[in-house]
C-alpha positions as CSV (number, residue, x, y, z in Angstrom):
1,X,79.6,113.3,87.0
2,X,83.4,114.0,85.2
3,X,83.2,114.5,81.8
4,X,86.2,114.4,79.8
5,X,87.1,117.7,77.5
6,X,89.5,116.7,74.4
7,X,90.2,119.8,73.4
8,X,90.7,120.3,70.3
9,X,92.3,117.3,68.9
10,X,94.0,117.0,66.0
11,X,94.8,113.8,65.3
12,X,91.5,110.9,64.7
13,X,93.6,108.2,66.3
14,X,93.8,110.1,69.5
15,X,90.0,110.8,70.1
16,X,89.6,106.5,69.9
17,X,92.3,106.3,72.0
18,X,91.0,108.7,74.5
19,X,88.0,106.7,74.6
20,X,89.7,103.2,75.2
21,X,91.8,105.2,78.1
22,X,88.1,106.2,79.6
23,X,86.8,102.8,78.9
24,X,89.7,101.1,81.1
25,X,88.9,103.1,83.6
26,X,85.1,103.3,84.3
27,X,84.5,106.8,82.3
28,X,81.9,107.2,80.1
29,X,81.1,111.3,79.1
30,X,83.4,112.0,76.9
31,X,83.4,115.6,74.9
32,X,84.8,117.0,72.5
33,X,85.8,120.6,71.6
34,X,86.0,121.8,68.0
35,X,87.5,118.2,66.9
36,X,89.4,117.5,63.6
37,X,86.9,115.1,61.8
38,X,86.2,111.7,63.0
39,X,87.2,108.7,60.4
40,X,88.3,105.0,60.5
41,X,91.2,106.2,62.3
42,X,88.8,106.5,65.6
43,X,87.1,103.7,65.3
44,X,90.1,101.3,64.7
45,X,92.0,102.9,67.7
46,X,89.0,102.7,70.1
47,X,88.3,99.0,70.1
48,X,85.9,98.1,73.0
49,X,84.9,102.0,73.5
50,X,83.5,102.7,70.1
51,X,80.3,103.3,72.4
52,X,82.1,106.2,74.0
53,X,82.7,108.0,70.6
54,X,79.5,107.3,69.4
55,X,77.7,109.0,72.9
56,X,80.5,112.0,72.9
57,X,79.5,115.6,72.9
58,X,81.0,118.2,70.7
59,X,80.7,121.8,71.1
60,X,82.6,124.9,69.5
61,X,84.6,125.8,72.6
62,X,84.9,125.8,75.9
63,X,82.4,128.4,77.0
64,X,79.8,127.0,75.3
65,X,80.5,124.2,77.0
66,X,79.9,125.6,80.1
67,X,77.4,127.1,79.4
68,X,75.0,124.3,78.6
69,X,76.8,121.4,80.7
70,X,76.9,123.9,84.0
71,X,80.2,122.3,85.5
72,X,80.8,122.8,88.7
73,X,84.4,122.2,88.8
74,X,87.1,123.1,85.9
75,X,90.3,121.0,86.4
76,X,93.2,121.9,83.2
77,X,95.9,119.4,82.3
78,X,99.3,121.5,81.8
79,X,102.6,119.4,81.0
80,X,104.5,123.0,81.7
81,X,103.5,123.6,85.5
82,X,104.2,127.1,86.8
83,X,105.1,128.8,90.1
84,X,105.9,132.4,91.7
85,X,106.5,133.9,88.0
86,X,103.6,132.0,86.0
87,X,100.6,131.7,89.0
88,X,97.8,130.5,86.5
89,X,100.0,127.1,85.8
90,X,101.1,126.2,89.3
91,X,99.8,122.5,89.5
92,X,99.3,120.0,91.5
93,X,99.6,116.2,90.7
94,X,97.1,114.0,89.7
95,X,97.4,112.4,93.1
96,X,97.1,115.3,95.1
97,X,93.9,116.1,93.0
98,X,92.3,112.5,93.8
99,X,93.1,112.5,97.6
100,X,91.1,116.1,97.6
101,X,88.5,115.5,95.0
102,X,85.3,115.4,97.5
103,X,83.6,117.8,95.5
104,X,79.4,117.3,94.2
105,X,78.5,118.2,91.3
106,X,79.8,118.0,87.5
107,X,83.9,117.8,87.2
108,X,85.0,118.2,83.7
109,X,88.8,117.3,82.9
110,X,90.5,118.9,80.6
111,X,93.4,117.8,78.3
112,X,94.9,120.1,75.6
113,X,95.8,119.2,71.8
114,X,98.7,117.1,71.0
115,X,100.6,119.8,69.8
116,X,100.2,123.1,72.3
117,X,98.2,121.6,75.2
118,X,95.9,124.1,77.0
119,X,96.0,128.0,76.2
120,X,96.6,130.5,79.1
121,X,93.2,131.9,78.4
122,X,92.1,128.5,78.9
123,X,94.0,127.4,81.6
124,X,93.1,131.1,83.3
125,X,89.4,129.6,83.3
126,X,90.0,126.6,85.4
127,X,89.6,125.7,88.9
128,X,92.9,124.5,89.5
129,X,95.7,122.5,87.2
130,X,97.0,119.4,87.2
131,X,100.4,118.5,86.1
132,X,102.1,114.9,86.0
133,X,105.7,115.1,87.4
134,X,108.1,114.0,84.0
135,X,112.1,113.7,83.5
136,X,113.5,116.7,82.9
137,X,115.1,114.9,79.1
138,X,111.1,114.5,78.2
139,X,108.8,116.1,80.0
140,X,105.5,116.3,78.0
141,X,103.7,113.3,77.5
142,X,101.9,112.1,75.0
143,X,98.0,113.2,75.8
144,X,96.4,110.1,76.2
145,X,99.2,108.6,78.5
146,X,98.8,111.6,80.6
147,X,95.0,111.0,80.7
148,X,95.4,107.1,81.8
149,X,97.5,108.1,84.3
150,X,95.0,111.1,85.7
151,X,92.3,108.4,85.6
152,X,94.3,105.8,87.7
153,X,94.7,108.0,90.1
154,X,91.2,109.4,90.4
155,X,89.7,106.1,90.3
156,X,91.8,103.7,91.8
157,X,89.6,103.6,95.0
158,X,86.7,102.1,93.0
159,X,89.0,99.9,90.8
160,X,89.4,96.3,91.6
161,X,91.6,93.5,90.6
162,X,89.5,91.4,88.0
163,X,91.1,87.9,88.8
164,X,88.9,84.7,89.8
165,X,89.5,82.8,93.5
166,X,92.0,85.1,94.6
167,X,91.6,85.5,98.0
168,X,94.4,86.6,100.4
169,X,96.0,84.0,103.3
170,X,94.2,84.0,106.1
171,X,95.7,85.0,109.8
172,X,95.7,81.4,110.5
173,X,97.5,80.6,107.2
174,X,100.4,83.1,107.9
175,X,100.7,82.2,111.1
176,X,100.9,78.4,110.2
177,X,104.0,79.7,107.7
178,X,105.3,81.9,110.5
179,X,105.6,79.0,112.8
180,X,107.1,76.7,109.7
181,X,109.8,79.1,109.3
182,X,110.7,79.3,113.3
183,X,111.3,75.4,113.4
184,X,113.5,75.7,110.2
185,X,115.3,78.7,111.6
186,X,115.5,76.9,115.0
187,X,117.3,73.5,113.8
188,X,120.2,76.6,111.9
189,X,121.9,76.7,115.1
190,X,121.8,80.4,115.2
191,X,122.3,82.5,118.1
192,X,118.9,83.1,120.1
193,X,119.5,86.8,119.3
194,X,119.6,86.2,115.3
195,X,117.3,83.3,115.0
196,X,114.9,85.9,117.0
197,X,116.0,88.8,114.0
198,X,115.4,86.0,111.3
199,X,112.1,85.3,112.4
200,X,110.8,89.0,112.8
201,X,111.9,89.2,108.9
202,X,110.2,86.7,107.8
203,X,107.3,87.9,109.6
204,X,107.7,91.4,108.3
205,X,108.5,90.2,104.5
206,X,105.1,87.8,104.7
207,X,103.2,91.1,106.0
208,X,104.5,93.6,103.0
209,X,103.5,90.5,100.2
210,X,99.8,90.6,100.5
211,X,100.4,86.7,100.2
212,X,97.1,84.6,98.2
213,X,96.1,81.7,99.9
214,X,97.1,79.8,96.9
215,X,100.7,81.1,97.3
216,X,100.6,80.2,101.1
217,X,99.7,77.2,100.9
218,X,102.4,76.3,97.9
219,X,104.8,77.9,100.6
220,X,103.7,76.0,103.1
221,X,104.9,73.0,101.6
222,X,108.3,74.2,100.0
223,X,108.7,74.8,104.2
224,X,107.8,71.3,104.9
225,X,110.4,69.9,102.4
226,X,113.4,72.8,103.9
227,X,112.4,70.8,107.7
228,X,112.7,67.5,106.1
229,X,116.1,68.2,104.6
230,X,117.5,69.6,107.1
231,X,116.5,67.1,109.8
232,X,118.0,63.8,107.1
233,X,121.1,66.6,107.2
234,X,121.6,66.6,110.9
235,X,120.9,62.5,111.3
């Protein structure tokens, strides 16, 4: 289970939009610690995830947390990552986190307030810590930006593309546009030796797209047009 720990936020809007981040992402348990009140604010900013607010947990602080959730795994959101002269902040990124997250049991993010993020006593009490890498002219982030981009990257194996009849070309289909683009190529008069590098980027280009068979086949025929213009242009 991950459970998300708001820590003491301050602001009402930013507990509803912490909820619609979860919401977009498949997250559900969301808790909060020693909130500022909840009000229309919360609800307007949460939209679809008004569910998630009303289901949340709040608790007085972090140890009692613990306490009576028994996580297994404590992972701190920092925007100010350490190294050799601050070791409780050095961080890794949200991506290094997902690709290692294999862990069982209950994982409990936590993001900081708005204003001061996490306190070293806090941070001191997690597993490890997460930071996102920033520009150097900004480099804290608004809290719930950071948290829809730690859930992208924790979830993004399970998340799918929500789009009707999409389906990718087939072998067959890309080959069928492979060989299109060879006769076209081949009528250009090129040198063997370029019309051979022409076709290998072609082929190369149509493996990097991740081509639909709708776009193939709409290719497929663009193709077909080129080869009749240019054998009208050679007659």
């Amino acid at each position: 289970m991950i459970y998300v720990v708001f820590v003491e936020p301050e602001s009402p809007g930013n507990i509803g939009f912490m909820a619609r981040t979860m919401k977009n992402f498949g997250l559900t348990n969301l808790v909060l610690i020693n909130p500022c009140p909840i009000e229309n604010e919360t609800w307007y900013h949460a939209m679809h995830a008004k569910d998630i607010v009303r289901e949340s947990k709040t608790y007085h602080s972090l140890d009692e947390f613990n306490q009576k959730e028994q996580v297994d795994f404590l992972v701190g959101t920092t925007g100010v990552a350490g190294g050799s002269h601050n070791v409780p902040r050095i961080a890794v990124t949200p991506e290094q986190l997902s690709e290692s997250m294999n862990i069982k049991g209950n994982i409990a993010l936590l993001f900081g307030r708005e204003g001061n993020g996490l306190s070293n006593p806090e941070i001191k009490m997690c597993d490890v810590v997460m930071s996102i890498p920033t520009h150097e002219s900004y480099p804290i982030m608004n809290v719930t930006h950071a948290a829809a981009i730690v859930f992208y990257e924790i979830c993004k194996n399970q998340l799918t593309f929500n789009v009707e009849d999409m389906e990718e070309a087939s072998l067959i289909e890309k080959e069928s546009l492979i060989s299109s683009m060879d006769e076209i190529i081949g009528k250009l008069g090129y040198p063997p030796h370029k019309s051979k590098n022409a076709s290998t980027v072609f082929r190369r280009i149509l493996g990097r797209s991740f081509i639909s068979g709708r776009e193939a086949h709409t290719l497929k025929g663009t193709l077909r047009r080129i080869k009749k213009r240019v054998d009208a242009y050679k007659k």
